[in-house]
C-alpha positions in Angstrom: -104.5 16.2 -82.2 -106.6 19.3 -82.7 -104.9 22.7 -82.1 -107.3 23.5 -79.2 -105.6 20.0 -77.4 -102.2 21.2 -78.7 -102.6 24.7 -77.2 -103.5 23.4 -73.7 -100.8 21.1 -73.4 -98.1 24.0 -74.7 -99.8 26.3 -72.3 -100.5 23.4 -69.4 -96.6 22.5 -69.8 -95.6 26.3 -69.5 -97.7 26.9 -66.4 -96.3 23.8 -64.8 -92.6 25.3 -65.9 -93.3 28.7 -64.4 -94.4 27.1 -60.7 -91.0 25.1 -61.1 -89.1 27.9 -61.0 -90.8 29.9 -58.6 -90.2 27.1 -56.1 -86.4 27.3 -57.3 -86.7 31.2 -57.0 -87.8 30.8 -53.7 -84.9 27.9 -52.4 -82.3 30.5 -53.8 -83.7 33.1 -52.5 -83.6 31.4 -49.0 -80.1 30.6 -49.5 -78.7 34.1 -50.4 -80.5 35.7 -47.5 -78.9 32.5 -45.1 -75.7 33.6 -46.8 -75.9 37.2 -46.3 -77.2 36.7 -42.6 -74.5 33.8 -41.9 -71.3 36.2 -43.3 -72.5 39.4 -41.2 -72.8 37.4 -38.2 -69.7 35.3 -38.1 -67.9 38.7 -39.3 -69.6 40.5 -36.5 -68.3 38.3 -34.2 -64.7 39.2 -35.3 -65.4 42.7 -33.9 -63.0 43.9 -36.6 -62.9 48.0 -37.8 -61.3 49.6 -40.3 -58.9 52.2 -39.4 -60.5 56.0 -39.3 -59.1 58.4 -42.6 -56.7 59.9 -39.7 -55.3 56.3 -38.4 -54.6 55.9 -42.4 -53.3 59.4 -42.9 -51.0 59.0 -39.5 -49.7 55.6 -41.0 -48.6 57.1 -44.3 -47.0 59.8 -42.7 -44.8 57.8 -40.3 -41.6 58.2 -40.7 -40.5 54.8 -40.6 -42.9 53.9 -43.5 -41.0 56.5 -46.0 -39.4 53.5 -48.0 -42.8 52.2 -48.3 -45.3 53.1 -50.9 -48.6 54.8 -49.4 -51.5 52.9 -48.3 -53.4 54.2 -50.5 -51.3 54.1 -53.3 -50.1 50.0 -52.6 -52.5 48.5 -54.6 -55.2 49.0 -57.0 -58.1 48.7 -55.2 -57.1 49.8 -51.8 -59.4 53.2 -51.7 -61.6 50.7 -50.9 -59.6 51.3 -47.1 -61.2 55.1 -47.0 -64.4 53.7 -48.2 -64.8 52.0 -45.6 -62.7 54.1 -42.7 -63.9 54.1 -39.0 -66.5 50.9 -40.2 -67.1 47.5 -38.3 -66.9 44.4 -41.1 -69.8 43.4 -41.9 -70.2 42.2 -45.3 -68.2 39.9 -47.7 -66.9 42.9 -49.5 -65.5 44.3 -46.4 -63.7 41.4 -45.3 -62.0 41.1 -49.1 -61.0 44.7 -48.7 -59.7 44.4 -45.1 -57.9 41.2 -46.0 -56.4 42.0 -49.7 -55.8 45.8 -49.0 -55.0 46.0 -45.0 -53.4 42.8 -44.2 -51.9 42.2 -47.2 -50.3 46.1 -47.3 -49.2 45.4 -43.5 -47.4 42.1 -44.8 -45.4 43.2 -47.5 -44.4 46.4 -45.8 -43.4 44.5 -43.4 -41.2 42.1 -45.3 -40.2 45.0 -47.2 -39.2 47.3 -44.4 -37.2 44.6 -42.6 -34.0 45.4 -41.3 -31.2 43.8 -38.9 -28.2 45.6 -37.7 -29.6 48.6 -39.7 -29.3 46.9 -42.7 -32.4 46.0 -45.0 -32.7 42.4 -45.1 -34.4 42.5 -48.8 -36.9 40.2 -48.2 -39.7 42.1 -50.7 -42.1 40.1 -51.2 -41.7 36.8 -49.3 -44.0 34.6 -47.8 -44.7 32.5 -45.3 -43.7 29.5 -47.4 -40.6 31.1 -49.4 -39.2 32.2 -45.7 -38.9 28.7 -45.6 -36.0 28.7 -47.7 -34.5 31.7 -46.2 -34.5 30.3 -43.0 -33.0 27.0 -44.4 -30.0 29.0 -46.0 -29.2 31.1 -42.9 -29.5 27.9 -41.1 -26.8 26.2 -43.8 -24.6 29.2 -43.5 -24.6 29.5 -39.7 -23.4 25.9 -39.7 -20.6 26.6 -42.3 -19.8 29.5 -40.2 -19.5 27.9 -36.8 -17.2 24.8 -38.3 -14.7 27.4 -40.1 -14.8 28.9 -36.2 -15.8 32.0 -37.6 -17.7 33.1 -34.7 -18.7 36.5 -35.7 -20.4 35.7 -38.8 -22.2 33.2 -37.0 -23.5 35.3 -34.4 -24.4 38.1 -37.8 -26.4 35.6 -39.6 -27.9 34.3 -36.2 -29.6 38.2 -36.1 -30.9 37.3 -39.6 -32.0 34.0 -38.6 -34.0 35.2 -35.1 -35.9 38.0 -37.8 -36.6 36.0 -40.5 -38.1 33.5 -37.7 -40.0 36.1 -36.3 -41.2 37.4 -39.8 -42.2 34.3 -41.0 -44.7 33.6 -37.7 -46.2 37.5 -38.3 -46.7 36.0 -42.1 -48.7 33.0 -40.9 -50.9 35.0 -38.4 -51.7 37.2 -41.1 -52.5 34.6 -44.4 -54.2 32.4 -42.0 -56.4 35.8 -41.1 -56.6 36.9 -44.4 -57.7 33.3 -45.9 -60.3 33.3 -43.1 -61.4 36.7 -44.3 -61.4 35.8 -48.3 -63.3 32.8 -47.3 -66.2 35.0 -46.2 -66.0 36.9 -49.0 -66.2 34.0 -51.5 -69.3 32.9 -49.3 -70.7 36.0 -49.8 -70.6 35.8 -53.8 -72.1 32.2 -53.6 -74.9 34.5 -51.7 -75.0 37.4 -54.1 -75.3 34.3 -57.5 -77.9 32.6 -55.6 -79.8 35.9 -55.3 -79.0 37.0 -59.3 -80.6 33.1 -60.1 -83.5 33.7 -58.1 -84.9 36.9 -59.7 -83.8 34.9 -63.2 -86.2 32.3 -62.1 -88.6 34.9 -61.5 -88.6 36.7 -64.6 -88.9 33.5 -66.1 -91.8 32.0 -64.2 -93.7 35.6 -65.2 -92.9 35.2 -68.9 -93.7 31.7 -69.2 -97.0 32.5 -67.0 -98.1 35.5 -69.5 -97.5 32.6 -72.4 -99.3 30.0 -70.6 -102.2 32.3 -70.3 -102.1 33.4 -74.3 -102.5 30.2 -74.6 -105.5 28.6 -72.1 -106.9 32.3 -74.0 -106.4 31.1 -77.3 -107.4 27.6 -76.9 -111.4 28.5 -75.4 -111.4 31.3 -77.5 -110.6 30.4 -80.7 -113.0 28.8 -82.8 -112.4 24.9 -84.0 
């Protein structure tokens, strides 16, 4: 095969290459701007805001929140809550920020904060599956109670029982909200990947266009 053959197939193949991926730039492209469009409108459905920098401030300063740490201080990461103060959700990173930072604060202060009879209930970091247990040991111990006719230790744990109840029904309202929110937010990355491969696929179809045409140019111009 002569070199003038070799360099238009090399330069034929990379031209062929280069339209391939252009086509595949242009299908991820698609998809991260379907993505993008499909998170901020199912979000902006949810007509959800942040709290405004004073709602925060006023929170943090309540007094009943004094065993608790600060908002801003919970988590790292949770700045991201005055970032985006007084904002409607819009975008995937909102919707991991309200549902990490906001929710998840508002949960575990208020498993933290949990108290019956004046008494805190220690139930720091419980979920909505371990309140499970709890609720089947206050039931096992409100049964002991009532056979060993010890009425008033019954009607105590009872109290418990009723708050843990309650507790463990604010815990599934907020996980199943905050899944729904991280789910958006992991759609959103899908988005944001399918954008990063696109301009790849770009860059690539430009470089392999520049060596297809050093090539055609080197095969007609070049002497046999």
């Amino acid at each position: 095969m002569s070199r003038r053959s070799l360099d238009i197939l090399f330069a034929g193949g990379a031209a062929v290459i280069a339209v391939l991926m252009i086509v595949l730039g242009f299908v991820l492209a698609d998809q991260a701007s379907f993505a993008d469009d499909y998170v901020k409108e199912q979000l902006g459905e949810q007509k959800i805001k942040f709290a405004t920098a004073e709602e925060l401030k006023k929170d943090e300063e309540n007094p009943a929140n004094a065993e608790f740490k600060k908002i801003t201080e919970w988590k790292e990461g949770s700045k991201c809550l005055e970032e985006y103060a007084g904002k409607d959700m819009v975008t995937g990173k909102m919707a991991e920020c309200y549902g990490n930072y906001y929710i998840g604060m508002h949960m575990a202060r208020t498993a933290a904060l949990t108290k019956v009879d004046g008494q805190n209930m220690g139930w720091e970091g419980q979920t909505y599956a371990t309140l499970g247990t709890v609720r089947s040991d206050l039931s096992a111990k409100i049964a002991a109670a009532k056979a060993a006719n010890n009425n008033d230790e019954a009607a105590k744990l009872q109290k418990q029982l009723d708050s843990a109840t309650a507790l463990r029904s604010t815990m599934q309202t907020g996980e199943t909200l905050r899944g729904l929110l991280l789910t958006s937010y992991g759609f959103s990355i899908f988005g944001e990947k399918a954008a990063l491969a696109s301009t790849v696929c770009y860059i690539g179809a430009v470089v392999l266009l520049i060596i297809a045409a050093g090539g055609f140019v080197h095969a007609f111009l070049t002497k046999k």
